[in-house]
C-alpha positions in Angstrom: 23.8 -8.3 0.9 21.3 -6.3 -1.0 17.8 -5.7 0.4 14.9 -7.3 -0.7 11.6 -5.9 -0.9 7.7 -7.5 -0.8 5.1 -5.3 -1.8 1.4 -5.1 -1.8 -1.4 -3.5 -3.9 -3.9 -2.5 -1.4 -7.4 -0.9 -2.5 -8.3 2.5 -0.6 -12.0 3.3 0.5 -11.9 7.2 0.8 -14.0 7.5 4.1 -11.1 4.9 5.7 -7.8 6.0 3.3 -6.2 7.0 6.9 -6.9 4.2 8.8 -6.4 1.7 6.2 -2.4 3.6 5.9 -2.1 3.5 9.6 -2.7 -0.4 9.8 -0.2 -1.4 7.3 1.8 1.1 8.7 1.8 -0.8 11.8 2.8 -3.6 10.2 5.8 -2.2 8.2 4.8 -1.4 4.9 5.5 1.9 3.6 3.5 3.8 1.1 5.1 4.5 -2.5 2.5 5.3 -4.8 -0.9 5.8 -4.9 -3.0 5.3 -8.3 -6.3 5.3 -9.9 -7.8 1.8 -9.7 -8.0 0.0 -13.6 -12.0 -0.4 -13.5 -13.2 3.2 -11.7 -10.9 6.2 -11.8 -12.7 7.0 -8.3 -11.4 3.9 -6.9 -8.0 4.6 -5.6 -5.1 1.1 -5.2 -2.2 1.8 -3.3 1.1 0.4 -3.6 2.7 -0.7 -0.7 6.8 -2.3 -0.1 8.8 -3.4 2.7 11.7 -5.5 3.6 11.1 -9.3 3.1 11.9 -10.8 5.6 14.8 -13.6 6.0 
């Protein structure tokens, strides 16, 4: 059976980016992508996956 993913959009505040990583880290999500937010360029959203659970 194929896996299957959830993922998560989570908005990054640059005086916490490490510790904001590290607690969904701890929770299983992995990182894929970070991107400028759509409103403020400055405003960084990351993107965040990992295995749905059955």
């Amino acid at each position: 059976m194929a896996n299957k993913w959830e993922y998560a959009t989570v908005p990054l505040l640059v005086h916490a980016t490490k510790q904001i990583l590290d607690t969904w880290g701890e929770d299983g999500w992995e990182l894929v992508q970070v991107v400028p937010g759509p409103n403020n360029p400055e405003q960084l959203v990351a993107y965040l996956k990992r295995e749905k659970q059955a």
